[in-house]
C-alpha positions as CSV (number, residue, x, y, z in Angstrom):
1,X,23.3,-0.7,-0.6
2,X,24.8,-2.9,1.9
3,X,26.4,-5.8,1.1
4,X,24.0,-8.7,2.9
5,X,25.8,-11.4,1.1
6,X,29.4,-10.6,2.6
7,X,28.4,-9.9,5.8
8,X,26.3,-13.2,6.3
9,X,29.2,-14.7,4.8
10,X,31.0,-13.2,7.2
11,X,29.7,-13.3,10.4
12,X,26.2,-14.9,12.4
13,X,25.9,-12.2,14.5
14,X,24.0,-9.6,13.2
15,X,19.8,-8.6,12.8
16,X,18.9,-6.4,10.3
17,X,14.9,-6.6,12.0
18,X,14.3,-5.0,15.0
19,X,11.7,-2.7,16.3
20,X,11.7,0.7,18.3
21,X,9.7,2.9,20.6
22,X,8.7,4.8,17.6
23,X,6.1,1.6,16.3
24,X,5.3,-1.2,18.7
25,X,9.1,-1.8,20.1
26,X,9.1,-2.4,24.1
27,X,11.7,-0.8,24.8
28,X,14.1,2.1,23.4
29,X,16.6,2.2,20.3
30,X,19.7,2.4,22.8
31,X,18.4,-0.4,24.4
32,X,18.8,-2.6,21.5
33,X,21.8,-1.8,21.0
34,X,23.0,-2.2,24.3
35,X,21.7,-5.8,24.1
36,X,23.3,-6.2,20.4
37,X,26.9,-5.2,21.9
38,X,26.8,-6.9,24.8
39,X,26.0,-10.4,22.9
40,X,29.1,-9.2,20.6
41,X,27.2,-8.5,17.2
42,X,29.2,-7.2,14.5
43,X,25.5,-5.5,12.8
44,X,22.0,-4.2,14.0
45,X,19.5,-2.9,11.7
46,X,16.5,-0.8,13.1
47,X,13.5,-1.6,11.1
48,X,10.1,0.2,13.0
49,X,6.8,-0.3,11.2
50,X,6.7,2.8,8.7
51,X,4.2,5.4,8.6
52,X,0.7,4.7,6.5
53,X,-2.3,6.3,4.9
54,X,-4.6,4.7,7.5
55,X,-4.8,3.9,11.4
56,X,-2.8,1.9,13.2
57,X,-1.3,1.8,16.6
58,X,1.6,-0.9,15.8
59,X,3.1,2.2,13.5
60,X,5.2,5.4,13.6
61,X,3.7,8.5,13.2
62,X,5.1,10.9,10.3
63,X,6.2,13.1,12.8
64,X,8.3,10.7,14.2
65,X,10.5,10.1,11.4
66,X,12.9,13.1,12.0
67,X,13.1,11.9,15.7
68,X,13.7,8.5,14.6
69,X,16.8,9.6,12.5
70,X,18.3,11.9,15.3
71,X,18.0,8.4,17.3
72,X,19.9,6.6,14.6
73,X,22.9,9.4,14.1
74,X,23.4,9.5,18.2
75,X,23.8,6.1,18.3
76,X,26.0,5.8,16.0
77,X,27.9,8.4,17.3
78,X,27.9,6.8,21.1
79,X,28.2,3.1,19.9
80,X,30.1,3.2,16.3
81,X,33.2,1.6,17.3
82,X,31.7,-1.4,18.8
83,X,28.6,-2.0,16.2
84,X,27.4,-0.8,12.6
85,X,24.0,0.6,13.1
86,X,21.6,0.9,10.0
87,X,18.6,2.2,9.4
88,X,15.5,1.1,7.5
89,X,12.0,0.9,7.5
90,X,9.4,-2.3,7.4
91,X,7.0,-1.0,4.8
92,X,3.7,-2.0,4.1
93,X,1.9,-1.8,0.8
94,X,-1.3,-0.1,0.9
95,X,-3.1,1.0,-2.6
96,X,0.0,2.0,-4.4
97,X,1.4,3.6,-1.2
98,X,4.8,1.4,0.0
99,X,8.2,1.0,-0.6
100,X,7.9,2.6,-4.1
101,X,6.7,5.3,-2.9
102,X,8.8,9.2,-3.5
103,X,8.1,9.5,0.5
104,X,10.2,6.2,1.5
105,X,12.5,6.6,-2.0
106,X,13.7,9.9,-0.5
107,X,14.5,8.7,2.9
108,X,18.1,8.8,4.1
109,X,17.3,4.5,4.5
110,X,19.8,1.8,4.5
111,X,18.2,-0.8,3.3
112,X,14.1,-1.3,2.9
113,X,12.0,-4.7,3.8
114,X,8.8,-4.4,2.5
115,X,6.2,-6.8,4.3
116,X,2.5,-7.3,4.5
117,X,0.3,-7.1,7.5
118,X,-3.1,-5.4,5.7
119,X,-5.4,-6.4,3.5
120,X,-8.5,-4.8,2.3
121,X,-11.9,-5.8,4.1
122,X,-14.4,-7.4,2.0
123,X,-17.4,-5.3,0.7
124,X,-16.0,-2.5,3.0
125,X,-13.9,-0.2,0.3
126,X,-11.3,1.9,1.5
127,X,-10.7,-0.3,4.4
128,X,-7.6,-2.3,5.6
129,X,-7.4,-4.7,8.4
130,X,-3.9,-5.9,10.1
131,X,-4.4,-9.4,10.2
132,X,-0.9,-10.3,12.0
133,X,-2.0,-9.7,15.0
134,X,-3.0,-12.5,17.5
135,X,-5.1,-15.7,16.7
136,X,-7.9,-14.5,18.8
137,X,-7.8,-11.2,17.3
138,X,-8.0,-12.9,13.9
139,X,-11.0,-14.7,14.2
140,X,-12.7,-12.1,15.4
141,X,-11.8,-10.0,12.6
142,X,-12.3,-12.9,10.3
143,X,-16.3,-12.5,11.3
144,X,-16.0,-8.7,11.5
145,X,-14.5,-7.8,8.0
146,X,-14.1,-11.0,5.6
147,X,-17.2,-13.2,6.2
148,X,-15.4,-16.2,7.7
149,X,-13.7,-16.8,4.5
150,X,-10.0,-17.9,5.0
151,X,-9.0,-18.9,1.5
152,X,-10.1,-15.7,0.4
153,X,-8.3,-13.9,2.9
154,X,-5.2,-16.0,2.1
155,X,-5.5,-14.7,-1.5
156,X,-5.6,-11.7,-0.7
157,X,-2.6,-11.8,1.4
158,X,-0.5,-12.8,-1.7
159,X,-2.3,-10.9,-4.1
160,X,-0.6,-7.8,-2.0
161,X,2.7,-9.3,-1.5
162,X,2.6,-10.2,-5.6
163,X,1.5,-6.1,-6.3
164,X,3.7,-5.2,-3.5
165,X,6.9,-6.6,-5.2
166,X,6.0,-5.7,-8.9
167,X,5.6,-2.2,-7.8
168,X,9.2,-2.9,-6.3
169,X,11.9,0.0,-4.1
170,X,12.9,-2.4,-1.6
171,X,15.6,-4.8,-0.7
172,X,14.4,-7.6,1.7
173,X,10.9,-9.0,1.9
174,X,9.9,-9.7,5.1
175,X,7.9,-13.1,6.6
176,X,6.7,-13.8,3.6
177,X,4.7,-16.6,4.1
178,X,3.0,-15.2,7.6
179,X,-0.1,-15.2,6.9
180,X,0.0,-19.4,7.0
181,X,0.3,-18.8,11.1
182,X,-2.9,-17.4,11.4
183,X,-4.7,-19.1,8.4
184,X,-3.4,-22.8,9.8
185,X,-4.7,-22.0,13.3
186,X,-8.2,-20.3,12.3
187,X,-8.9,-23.6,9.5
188,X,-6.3,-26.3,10.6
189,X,-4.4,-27.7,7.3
190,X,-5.2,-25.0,5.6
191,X,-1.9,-24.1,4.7
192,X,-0.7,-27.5,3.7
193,X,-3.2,-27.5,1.3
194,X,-1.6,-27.9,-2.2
195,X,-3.6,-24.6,-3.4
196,X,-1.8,-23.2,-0.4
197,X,2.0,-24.1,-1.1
198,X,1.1,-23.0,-4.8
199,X,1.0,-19.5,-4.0
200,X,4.3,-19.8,-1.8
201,X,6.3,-21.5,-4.7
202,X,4.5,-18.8,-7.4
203,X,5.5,-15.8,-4.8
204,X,9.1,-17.3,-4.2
205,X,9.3,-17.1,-7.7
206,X,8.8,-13.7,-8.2
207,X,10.9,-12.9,-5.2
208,X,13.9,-14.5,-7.2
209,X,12.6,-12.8,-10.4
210,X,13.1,-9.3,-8.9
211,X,16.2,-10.2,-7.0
212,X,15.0,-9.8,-3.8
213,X,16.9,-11.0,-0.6
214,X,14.4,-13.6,1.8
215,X,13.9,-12.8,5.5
216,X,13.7,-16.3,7.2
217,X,11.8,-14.7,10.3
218,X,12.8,-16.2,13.8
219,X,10.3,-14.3,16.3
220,X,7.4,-17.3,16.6
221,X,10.0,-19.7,17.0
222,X,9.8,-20.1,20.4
223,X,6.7,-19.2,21.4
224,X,5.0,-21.3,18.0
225,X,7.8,-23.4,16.9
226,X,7.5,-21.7,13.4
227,X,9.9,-19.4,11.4
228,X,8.4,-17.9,8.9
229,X,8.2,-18.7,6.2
230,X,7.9,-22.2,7.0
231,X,10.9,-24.6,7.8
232,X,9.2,-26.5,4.9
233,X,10.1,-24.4,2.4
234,X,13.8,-24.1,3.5
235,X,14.7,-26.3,1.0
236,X,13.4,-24.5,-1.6
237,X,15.2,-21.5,-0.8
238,X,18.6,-23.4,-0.7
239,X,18.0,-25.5,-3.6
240,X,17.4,-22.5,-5.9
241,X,20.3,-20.4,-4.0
242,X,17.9,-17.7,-2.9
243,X,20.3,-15.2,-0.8
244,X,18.5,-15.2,2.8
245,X,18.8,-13.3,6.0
246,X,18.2,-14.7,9.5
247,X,15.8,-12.2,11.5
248,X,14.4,-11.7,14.8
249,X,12.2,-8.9,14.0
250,X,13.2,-8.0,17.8
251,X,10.4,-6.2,19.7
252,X,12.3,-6.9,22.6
253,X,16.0,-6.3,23.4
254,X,16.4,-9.9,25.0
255,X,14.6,-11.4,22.0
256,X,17.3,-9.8,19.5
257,X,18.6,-13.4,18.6
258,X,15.4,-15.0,19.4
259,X,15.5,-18.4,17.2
260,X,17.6,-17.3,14.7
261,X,20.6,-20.0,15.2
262,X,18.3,-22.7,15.4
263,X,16.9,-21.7,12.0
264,X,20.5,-21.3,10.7
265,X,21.2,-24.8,12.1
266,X,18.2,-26.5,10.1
267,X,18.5,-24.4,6.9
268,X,22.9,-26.0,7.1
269,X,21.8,-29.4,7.9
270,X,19.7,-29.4,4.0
C-alpha cells in the first residue's frame, strides 16, 4: 500500500483523485498528467468511476479496464522520471457489490476509495439512483424515485456508506459527507440539523474504527464554496488525528489542484 502519511508529510503537491476518459473525465489520462508535471507535482493518482452491476453513463465499462491499465503502464513509462503515477479505482457499493468485491480485490490497484453516489429508489426494488449529480437533477429525481422525502434519502445515503465500510477492501473513503450539498439545497438547513451532524460524527466514527484514511474533497470549492465534507467538521478530523488527504477529484486537467490549498490552509489554521 502506499504510504499516504509520508508523502502528505512530505510534500502538498500531489492528488490521489482524478478522473479519466474511461468514466466521465473531460479530457485524456496524458492530459492529466501533463497538467500534474507541469504545476511540479511529486504524485498523481487516477481514480475513474469503476465498473457496476447497473447503468450509468458517469462509469467505465468492464471492457475498459484492460485499456485503462495499458494507459496507466505507458504513462508511466513516458512520464516516470518526473511523476509517480498510481492507479485506483472510486468504487461504489451496490448490494454487496464494491470494494470487497473478488473483481476489484484482484485488480492490479494502488490504492482503492470507496465512495457513494447510489442509493436504492423507494418502493422500486432492484433500482439505484445516482443522486450526486446536479441540484436540478436532484429534485427531479427526488419526485421521480423517493417521494419528496429528503431525510429519508439522507439515511439512506449513510446507511450505504455505514454497509459500505463494514463490508471493507478499501483504503480512502471518498466525500463522505456529499450528500449534505444536495440535501441543504433541495430542504435549506437540512444538514445542520442535529439528526444530520449525528450521522456524520457516528460515520466518522466508524471511519476511524476501520482505519480508514479521509478524503477532504476540493472540487465544489469554487464553484459552491464547500469541500466536502464540510469545513465544519474539519475540526473533528484534526482533533481526533484522523489521517486525511486533500483531493480534487479532477474531471478536468486545469482543475487538478482545484481548492485544495485553501482547504489545507483552513484545516492548519485549527
Amino acid at each position: 500500500m502506499i504510504d499516504f502519511k509520508k508523502i502528505t508529510a512530505e510534500t502538498p503537491l500531489y492528488n490521489f483523485h482524478g478522473h479519466t476518459q474511461f468514466c466521465d473525465g473531460h479530457s485524456k489520462m496524458e492530459d492529466f498528467v501533463k497538467e500534474a508535471v507541469s504545476m511540479n507535482f511529486l504524485h498523481y493518482g487516477f481514480s475513474p468511476h469503476a465498473p457496476i452491476m447497473v447503468e450509468s453513463p458517469c462509469n467505465m465499462s468492464r471492457v475498459a479496464v484492460p485499456d485503462y491499465f495499458d494507459e496507466i503502464n505507458r504513462l508511466r513509462k513516458e512520464y516516470g522520471d518526473k511523476i509517480n503515477i498510481y492507479s485506483s479505482m472510486e468504487i461504489d457499493y451496490i448490494d454487496d457489490f464494491g470494494p470487497s468485491s473478488p473483481y476489484f480485490q484482484s485488480m492490479p490497484l494502488d490504492y482503492r476509495i470507496g465512495s457513494v453516489h447510489f442509493i436504492p429508489a423507494f418502493d422500486m426494488p432492484g433500482t439505484y439512483v445516482d443522486i450526486d449529480g446536479s441540484v436540478d437533477a436532484f429534485k427531479i429525481k427526488m419526485a421521480k424515485y423517493f417521494n419528496h422525502d429528503i431525510e429519508a434519502v439522507v439515511r439512506s445515503f449513510y446507511k450505504q456508506s455505514f454497509d459500505m465500510i463494514e463490508s471493507g477492501g478499501f483504503d480512502i473513503i471518498g466525500h463522505f459527507d456529499k450528500i449534505g450539498y444536495n440535501a441543504g439545497m433541495y430542504c435549506e438547513g437540512i444538514d445542520e440539523a442535529p439528526w444530520y451532524d449525528e450521522l456524520v460524527f457516528d460515520l466518522f466514527q466508524a471511519i476511524m474504527d476501520h482505519h480508514l484514511i479521509v478524503e477532504i474533497n476540493t472540487k465544489a470549492w469554487i464553484k459552491n464554496n464547500r469541500f466536502f465534507p464540510h469545513l465544519k467538521y474539519f475540526g473533528m478530523l484534526k482533533k481526533y488525528k484522523a489521517p486525511v488527504v486533500f483531493n480534487s477529484d479532477a474531471h478536468n486537467p486545469a482543475l487538478i489542484n482545484a481548492g485544495r490549498f485553501e482547504a489545507m490552509k483552513h484545516y492548519d489554521m485549527l
